[in-house]
VOMARMI-283886 format. One record per residue (C-alpha): x, y, z; residue in three letters. Coordinates in steps of 0.25 Angstrom, whole numbers, m for minus. Layout:
// VOMARMI-283886
<r px="X" py="Y" pz="Z" aa="ALA"/>
...
END
This chain:
// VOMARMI-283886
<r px="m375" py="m832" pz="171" aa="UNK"/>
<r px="m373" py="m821" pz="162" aa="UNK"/>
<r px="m384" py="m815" pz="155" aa="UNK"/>
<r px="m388" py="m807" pz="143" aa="UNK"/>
<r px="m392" py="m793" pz="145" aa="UNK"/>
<r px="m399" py="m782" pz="136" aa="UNK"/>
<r px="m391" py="m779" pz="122" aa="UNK"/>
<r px="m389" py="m766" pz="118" aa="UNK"/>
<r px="m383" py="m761" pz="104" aa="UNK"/>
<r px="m375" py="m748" pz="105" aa="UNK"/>
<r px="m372" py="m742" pz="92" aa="UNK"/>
<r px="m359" py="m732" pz="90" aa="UNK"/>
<r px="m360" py="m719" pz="82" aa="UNK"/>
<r px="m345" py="m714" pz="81" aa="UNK"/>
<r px="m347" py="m699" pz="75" aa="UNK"/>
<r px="m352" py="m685" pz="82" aa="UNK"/>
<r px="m352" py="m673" pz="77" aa="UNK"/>
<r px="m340" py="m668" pz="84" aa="UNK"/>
<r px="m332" py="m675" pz="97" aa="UNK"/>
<r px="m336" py="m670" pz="110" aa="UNK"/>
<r px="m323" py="m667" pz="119" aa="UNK"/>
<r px="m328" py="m675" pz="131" aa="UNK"/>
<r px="m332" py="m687" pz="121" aa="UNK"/>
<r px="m322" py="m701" pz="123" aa="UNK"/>
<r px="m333" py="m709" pz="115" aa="UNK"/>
<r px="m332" py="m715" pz="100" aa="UNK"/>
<r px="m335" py="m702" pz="93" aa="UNK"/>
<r px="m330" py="m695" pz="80" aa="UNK"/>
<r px="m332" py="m683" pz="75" aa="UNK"/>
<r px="m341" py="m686" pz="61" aa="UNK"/>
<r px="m331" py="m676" pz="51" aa="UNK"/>
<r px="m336" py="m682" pz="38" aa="UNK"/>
<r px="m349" py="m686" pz="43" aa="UNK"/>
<r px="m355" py="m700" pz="49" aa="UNK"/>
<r px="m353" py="m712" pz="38" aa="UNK"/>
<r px="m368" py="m716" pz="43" aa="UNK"/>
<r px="m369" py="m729" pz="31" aa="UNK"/>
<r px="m356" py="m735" pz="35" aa="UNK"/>
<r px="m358" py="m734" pz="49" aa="UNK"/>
<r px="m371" py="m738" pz="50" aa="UNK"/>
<r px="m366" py="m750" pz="41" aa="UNK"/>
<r px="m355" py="m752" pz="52" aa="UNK"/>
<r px="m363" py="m752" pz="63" aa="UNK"/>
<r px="m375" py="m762" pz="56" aa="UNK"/>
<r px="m363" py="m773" pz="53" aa="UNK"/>
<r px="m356" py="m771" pz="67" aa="UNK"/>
<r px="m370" py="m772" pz="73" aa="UNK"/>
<r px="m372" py="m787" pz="65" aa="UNK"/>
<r px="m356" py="m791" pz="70" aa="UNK"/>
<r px="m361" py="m790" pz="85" aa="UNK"/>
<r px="m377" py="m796" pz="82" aa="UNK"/>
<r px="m369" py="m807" pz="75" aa="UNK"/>
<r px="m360" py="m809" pz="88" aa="UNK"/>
<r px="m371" py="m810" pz="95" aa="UNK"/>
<r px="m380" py="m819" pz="89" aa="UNK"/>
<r px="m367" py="m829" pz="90" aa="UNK"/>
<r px="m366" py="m828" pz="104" aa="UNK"/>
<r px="m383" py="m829" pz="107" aa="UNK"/>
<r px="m383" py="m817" pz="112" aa="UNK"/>
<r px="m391" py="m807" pz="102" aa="UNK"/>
<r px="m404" py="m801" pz="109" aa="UNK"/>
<r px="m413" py="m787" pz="107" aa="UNK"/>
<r px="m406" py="m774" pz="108" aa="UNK"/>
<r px="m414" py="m767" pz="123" aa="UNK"/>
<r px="m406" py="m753" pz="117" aa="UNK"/>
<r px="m397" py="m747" pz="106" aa="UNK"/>
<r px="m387" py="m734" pz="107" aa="UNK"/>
<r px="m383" py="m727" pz="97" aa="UNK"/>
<r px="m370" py="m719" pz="102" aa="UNK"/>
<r px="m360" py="m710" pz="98" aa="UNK"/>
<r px="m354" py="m702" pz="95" aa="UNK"/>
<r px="m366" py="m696" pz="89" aa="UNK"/>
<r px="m376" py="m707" pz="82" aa="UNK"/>
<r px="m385" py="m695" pz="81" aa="UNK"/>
<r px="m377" py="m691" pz="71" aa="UNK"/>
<r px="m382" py="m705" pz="61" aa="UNK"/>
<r px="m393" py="m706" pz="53" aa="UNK"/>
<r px="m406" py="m710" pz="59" aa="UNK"/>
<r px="m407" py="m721" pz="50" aa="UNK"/>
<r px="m393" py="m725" pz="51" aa="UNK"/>
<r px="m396" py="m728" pz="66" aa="UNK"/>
<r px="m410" py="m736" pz="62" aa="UNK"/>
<r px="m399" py="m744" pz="53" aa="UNK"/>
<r px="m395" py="m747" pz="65" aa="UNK"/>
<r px="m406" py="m747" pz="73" aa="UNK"/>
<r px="m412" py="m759" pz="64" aa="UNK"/>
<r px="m402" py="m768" pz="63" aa="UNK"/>
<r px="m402" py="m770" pz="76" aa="UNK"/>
<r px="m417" py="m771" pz="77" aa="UNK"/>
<r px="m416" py="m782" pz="65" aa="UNK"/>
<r px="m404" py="m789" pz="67" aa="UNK"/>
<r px="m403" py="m788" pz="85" aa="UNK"/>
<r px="m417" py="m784" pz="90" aa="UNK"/>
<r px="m422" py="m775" pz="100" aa="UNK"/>
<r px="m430" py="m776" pz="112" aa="UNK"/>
<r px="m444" py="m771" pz="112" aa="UNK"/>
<r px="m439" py="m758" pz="120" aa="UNK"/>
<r px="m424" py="m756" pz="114" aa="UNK"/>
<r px="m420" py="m742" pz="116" aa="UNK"/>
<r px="m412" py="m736" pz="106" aa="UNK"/>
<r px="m404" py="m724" pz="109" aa="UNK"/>
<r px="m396" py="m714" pz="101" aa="UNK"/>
<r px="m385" py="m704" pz="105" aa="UNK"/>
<r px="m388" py="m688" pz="99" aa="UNK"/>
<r px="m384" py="m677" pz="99" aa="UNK"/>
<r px="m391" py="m666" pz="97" aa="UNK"/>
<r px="m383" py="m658" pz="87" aa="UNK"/>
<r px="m384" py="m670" pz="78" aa="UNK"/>
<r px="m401" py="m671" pz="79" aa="UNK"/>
<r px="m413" py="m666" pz="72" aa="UNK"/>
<r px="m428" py="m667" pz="73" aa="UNK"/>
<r px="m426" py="m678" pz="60" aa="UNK"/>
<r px="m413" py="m686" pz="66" aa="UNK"/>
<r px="m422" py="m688" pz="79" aa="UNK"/>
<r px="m432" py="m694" pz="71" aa="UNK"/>
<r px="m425" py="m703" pz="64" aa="UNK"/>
<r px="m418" py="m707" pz="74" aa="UNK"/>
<r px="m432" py="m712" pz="83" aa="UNK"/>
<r px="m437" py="m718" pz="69" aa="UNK"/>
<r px="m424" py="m726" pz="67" aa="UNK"/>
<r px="m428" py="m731" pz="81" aa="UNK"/>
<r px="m419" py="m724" pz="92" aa="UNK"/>
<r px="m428" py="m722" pz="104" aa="UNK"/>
<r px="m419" py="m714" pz="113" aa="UNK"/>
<r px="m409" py="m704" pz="110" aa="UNK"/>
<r px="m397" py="m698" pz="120" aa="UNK"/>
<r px="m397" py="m685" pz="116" aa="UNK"/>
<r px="m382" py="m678" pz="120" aa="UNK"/>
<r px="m382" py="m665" pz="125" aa="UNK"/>
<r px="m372" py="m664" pz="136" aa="UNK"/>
<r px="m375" py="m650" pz="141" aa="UNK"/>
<r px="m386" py="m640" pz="135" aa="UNK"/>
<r px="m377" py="m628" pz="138" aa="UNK"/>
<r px="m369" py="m620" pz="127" aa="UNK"/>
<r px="m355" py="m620" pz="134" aa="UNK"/>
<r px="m355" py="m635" pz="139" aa="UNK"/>
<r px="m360" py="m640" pz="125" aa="UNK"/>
<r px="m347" py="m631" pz="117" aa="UNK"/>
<r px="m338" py="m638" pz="128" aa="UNK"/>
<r px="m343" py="m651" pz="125" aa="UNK"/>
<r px="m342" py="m651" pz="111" aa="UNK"/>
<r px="m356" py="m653" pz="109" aa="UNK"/>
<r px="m363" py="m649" pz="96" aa="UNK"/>
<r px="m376" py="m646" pz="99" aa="UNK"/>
<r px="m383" py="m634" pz="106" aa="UNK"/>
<r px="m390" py="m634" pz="120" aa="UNK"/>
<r px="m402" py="m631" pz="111" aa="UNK"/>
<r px="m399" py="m642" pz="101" aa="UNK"/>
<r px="m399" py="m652" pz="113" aa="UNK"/>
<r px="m412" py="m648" pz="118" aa="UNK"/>
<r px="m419" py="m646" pz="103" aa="UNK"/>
<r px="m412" py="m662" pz="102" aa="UNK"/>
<r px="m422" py="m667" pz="112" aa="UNK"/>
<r px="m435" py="m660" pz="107" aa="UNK"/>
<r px="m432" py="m665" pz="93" aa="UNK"/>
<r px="m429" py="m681" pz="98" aa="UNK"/>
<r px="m443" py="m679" pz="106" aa="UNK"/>
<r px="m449" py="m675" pz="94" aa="UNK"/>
<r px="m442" py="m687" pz="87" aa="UNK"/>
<r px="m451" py="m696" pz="97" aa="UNK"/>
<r px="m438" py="m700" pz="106" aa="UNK"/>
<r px="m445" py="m700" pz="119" aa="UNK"/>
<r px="m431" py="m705" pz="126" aa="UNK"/>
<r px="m421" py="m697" pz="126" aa="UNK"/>
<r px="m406" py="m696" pz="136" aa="UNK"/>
<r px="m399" py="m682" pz="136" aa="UNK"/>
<r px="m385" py="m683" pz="138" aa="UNK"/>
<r px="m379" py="m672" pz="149" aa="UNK"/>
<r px="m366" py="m671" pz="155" aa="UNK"/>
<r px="m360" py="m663" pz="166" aa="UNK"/>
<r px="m347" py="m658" pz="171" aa="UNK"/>
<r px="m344" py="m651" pz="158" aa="UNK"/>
<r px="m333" py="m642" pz="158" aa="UNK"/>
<r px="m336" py="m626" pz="167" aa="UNK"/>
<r px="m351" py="m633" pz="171" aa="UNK"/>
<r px="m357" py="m627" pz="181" aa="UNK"/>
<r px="m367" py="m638" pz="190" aa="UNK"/>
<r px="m378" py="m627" pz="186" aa="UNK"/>
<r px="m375" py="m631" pz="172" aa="UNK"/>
<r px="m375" py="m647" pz="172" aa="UNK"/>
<r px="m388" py="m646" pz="179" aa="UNK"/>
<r px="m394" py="m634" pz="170" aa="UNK"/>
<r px="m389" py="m646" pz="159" aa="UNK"/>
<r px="m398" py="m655" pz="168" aa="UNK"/>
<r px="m410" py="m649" pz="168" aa="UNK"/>
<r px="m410" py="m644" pz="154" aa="UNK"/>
<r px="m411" py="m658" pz="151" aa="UNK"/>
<r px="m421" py="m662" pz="160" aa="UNK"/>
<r px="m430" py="m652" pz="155" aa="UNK"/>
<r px="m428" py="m658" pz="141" aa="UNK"/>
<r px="m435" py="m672" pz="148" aa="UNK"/>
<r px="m426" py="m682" pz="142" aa="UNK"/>
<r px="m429" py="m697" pz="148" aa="UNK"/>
<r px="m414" py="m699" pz="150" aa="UNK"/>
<r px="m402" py="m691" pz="154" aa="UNK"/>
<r px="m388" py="m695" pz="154" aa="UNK"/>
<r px="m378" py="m684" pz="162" aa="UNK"/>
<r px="m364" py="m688" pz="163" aa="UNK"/>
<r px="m352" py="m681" pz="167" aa="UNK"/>
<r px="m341" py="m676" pz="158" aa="UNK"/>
<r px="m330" py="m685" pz="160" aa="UNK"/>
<r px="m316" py="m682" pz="154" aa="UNK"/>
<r px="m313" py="m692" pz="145" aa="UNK"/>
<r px="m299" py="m698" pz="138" aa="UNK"/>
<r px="m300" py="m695" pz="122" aa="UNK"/>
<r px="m308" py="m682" pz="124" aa="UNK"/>
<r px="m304" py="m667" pz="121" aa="UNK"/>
<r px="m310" py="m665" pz="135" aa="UNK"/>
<r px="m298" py="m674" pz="139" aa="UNK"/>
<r px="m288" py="m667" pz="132" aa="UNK"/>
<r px="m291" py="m655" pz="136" aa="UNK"/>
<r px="m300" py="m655" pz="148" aa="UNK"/>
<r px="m311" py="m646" pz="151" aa="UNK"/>
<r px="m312" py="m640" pz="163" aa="UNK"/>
<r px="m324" py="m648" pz="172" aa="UNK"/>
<r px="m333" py="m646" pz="185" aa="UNK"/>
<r px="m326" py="m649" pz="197" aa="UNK"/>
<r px="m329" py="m662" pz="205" aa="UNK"/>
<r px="m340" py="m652" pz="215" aa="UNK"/>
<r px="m346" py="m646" pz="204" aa="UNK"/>
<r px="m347" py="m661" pz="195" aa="UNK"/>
<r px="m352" py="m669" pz="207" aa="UNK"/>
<r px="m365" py="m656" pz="209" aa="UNK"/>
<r px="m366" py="m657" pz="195" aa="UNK"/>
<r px="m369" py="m671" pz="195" aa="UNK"/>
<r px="m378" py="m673" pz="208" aa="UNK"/>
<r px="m386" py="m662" pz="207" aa="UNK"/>
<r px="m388" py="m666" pz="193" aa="UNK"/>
<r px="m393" py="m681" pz="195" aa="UNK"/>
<r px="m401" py="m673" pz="206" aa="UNK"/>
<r px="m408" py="m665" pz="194" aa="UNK"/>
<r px="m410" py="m677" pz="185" aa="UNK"/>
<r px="m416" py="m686" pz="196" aa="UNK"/>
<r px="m425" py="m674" pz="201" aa="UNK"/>
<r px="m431" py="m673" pz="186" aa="UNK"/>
<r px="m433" py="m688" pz="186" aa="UNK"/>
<r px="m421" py="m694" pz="180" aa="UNK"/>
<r px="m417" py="m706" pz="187" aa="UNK"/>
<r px="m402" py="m709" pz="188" aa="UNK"/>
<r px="m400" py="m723" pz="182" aa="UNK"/>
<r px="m385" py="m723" pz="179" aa="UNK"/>
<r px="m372" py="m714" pz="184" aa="UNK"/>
<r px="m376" py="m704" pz="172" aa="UNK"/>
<r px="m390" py="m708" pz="166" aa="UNK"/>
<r px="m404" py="m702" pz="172" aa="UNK"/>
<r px="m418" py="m707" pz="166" aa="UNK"/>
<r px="m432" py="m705" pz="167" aa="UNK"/>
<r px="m438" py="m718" pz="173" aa="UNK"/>
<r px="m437" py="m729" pz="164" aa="UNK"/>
<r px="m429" py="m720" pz="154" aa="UNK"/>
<r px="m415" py="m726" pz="157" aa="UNK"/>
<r px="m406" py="m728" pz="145" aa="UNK"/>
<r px="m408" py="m744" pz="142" aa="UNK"/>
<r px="m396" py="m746" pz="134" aa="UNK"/>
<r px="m386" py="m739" pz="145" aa="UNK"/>
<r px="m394" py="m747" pz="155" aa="UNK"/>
<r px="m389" py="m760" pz="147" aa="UNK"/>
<r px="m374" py="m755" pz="147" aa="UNK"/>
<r px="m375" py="m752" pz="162" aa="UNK"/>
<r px="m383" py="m765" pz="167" aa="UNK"/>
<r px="m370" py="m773" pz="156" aa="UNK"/>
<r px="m381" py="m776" pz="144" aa="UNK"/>
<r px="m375" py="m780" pz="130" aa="UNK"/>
<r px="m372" py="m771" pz="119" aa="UNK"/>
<r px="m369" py="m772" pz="105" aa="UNK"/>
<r px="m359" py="m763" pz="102" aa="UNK"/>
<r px="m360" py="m756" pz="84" aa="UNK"/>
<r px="m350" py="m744" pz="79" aa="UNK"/>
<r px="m339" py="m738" pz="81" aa="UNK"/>
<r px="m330" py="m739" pz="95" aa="UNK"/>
<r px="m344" py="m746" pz="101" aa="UNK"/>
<r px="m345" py="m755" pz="114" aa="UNK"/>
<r px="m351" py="m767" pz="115" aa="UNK"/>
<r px="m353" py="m779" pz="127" aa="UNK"/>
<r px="m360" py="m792" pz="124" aa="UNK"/>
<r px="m362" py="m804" pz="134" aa="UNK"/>
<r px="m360" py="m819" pz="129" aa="UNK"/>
<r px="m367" py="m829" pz="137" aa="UNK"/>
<r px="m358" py="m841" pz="131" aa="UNK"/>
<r px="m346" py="m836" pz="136" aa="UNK"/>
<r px="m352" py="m829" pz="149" aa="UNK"/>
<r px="m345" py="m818" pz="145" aa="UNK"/>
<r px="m347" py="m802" pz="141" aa="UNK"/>
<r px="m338" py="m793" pz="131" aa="UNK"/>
<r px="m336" py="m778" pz="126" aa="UNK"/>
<r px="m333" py="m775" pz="113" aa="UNK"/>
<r px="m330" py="m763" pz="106" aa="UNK"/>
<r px="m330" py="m757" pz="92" aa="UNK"/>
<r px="m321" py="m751" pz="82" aa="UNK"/>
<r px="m319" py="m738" pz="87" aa="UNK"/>
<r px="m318" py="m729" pz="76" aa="UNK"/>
<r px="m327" py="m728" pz="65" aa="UNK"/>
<r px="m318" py="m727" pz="53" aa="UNK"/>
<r px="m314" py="m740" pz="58" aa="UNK"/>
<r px="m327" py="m745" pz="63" aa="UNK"/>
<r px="m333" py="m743" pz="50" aa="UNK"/>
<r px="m320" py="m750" pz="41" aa="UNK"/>
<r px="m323" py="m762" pz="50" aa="UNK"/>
<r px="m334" py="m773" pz="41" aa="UNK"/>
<r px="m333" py="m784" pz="51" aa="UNK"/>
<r px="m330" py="m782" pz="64" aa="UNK"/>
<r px="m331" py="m770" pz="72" aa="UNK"/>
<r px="m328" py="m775" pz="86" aa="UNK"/>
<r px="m313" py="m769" pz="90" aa="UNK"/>
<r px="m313" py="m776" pz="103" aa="UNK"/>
<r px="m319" py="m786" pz="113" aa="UNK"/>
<r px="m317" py="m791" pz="126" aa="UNK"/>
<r px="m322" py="m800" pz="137" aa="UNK"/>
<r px="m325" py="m793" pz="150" aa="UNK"/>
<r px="m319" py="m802" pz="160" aa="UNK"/>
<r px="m326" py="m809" pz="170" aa="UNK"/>
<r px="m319" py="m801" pz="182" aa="UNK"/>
<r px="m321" py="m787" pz="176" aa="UNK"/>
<r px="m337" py="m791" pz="174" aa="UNK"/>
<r px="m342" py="m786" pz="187" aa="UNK"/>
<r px="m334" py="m770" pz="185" aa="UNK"/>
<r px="m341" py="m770" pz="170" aa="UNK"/>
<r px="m355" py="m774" pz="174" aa="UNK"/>
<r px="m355" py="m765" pz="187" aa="UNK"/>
<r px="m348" py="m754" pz="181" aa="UNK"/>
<r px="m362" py="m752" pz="171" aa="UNK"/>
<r px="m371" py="m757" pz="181" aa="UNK"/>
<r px="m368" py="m749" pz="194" aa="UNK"/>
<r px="m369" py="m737" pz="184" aa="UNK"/>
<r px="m384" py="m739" pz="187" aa="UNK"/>
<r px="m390" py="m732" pz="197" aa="UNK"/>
<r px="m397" py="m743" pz="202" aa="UNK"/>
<r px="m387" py="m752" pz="198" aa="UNK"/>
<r px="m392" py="m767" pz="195" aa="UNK"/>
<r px="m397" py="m781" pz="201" aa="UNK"/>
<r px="m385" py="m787" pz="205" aa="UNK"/>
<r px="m391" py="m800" pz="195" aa="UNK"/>
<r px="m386" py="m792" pz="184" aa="UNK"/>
<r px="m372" py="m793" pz="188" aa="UNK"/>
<r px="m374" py="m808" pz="186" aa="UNK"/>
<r px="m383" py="m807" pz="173" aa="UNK"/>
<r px="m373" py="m799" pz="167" aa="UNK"/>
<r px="m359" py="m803" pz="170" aa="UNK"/>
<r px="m361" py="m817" pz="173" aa="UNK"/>
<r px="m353" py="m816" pz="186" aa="UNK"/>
<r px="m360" py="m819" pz="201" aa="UNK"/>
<r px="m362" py="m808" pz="209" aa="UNK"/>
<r px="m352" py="m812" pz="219" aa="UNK"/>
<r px="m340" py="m809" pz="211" aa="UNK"/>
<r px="m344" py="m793" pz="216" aa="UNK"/>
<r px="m349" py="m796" pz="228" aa="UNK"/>
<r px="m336" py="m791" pz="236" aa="UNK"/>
<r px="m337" py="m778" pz="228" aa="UNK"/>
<r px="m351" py="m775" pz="231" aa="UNK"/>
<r px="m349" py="m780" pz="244" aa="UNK"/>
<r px="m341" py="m770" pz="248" aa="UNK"/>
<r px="m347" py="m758" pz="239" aa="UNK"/>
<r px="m359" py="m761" pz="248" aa="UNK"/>
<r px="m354" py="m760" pz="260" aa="UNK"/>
<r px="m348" py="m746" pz="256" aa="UNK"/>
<r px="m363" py="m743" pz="251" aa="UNK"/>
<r px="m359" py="m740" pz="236" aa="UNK"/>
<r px="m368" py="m752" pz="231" aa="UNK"/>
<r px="m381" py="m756" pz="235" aa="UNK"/>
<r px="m384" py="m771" pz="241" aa="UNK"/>
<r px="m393" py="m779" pz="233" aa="UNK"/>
<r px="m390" py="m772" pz="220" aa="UNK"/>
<r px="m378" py="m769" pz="212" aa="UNK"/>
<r px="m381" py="m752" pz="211" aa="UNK"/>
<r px="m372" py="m742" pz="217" aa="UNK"/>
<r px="m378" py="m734" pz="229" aa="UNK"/>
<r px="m380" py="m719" pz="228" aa="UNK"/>
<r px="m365" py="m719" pz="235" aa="UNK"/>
<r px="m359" py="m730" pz="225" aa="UNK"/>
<r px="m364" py="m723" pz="213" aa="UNK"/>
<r px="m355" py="m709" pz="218" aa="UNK"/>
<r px="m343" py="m719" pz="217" aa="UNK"/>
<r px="m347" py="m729" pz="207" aa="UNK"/>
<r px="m333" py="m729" pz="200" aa="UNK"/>
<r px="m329" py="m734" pz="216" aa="UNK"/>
<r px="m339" py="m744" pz="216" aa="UNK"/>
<r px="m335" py="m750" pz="202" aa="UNK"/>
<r px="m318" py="m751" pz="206" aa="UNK"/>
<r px="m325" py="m762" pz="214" aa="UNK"/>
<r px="m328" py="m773" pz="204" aa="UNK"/>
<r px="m314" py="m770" pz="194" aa="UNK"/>
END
């Protein structure tokens, strides 16, 4: 039978300062500044739309985390994101350890923004720095300084945010290995509990796609990124998922509920949401009003879509999040969460574990599947 999982809120914030050219994600350059009141208006009545949803299907429970993304969220008041902050307490709930997270970049920070933030109750803060060198940081479009990204993190440590995440790419455009590393060990040194380092991918709807940058070849991308989780892991950073490396017991919880197929309550502009329903044994995505003139025109109902995930296309959605995990998950999951038996995979993993790419008593890629994991998914589409 299909069973509830943890519930998350993630909550949108459409405006930066200025769009990056690698960035596909729901952003807008804030020209005429953030409409903070209407939005946060917005976002309180979108937020009683889906508790009201739930509440007729049986199925509202404590909040385990709460993500405030972007966009730059950083760029709100600190008491506009407590707005949000306690109407979710009041009106949803939280479990004794939620952890609440905010987006930040650090061209949009202060000693007194930090603060605020950690008394409107954020406990954790993912602080966007990409690269801490000059050249990478103008080609990136990034507005802050290598110095502004490390003065970021003394400043939310001061603030009393004892868990941070620094965000790091690599495969930038003319860098050397020397230099995604040297990126690395700047970062380490600053002793974050969390860092996330991602390739730079070319996406559709991005300056980069319109006029590519030149990038690392394949040799040069593939040292970059083992001898990089090499330096992460020798510094006592645990690779939990494809791009995300944590101290012990430091792993972001909210991602961990995406990637193990937890429910999410989706509030702002162009956001995401999934949500089960044990009545109709059945699990559907949802998404929001993308852009937030329009978002914020809507009074009663922000949802722009929704759909069913058929039963057959189960198996592909829940594996694609969970073998992201480096120690993938208990293969009672599968059957917690989708509601299928285990044997409508058991051909697929049949074979993958004959060809060693997944492990036998646990659905979890080995060290060969996780190389090829796009390969080991093409088997449950």
């Amino acid at each position: 039978m299909i069973q509830l999982p943890s519930l998350s809120l993630y909550v949108h914030i459409p405006w930066c300062v200025r769009k990056c050219p690698y960035c596909d994600f729901n952003s807008h350059q804030a020209r005429e500044g953030v409409p903070e009141q209407a939005y946060l208006e917005a976002l309180l009545r979108d937020m009683d739309q889906e508790i009201d949803r739930l509440i007729q299907s049986h199925t509202l429970r404590p909040l385990t985390s709460i993500f405030f993304g972007g966009g730059t969220p950083s760029l709100m008041d600190p008491k506009a994101i407590a707005g949000v902050i306690d109407h979710a307490r009041q009106h949803i709930g939280f479990s004794d350890d939620i952890e609440i997270t905010l987006e930040a970049n650090p061209g949009t920070v202060d000693s007194g923004k930090f603060t605020g933030l950690r008394e409107a109750g954020v406990n954790r803060l993912s602080i966007g720095i990409q690269s801490f060198q000059p050249q990478h940081l103008h080609t990136l479009g990034r507005i802050h300084s290598s110095t502004e990204a490390s003065e970021a993190i003394h400043k939310a440590r001061q603030a009393g945010f004892d868990n941070l995440n620094l965000d790091l790419m690599f495969g930038l455009p003319n860098q050397t290995t020397e230099q995604a590393l040297e990126d690395i060990h700047t970062a380490i040194n600053l002793n974050p509990e969390h860092i996330s380092w991602y390739q730079l991918t070319i996406e559709p709807n991005t300056e980069f796609y319109r006029h590519p940058p030149k990038l690392p070849e394949d040799d040069a991308l593939w040292s970059m990124h083992q001898r990089g989780i090499e330096t992460l892991m020798s510094a006592g950073y645990e690779q939990y998922e494809v791009s995300a490396y944590a101290r012990p017991d430091r792993q972001a919880r909210h991602n961990l509920n995406y990637w193990q197929f937890g429910d999410y309550i989706a509030v702002g502009a162009g956001a995401h949401g999934k949500s089960t329903h044990l009545e109709e044994r059945s699990i559907r995505r949802y998404w929001k009003t993308r852009l937030p003139q329009h978002y914020l025109a809507r009074l009663d109902h922000y949802r722009a879509g929704e759909e069913f995930i058929a039963e057959e296309d189960l198996p592909f959605e829940f594996l694609m999040n969970a073998l992201r995990l480096k120690q993938g998950v208990d293969p009672a999951l599968f059957e917690q969460r989708t509601g299928l038996p285990l044997e409508c995979i058991s051909s697929s993993l049949s074979e993958l574990r004959e060809r060693g790419l997944i492990h036998q008593s646990r659905l979890q890629c080995t060290e060969q599947g996780y190389l090829y994991l796009n390969e080991v998914l093409q088997h449950f589409m």
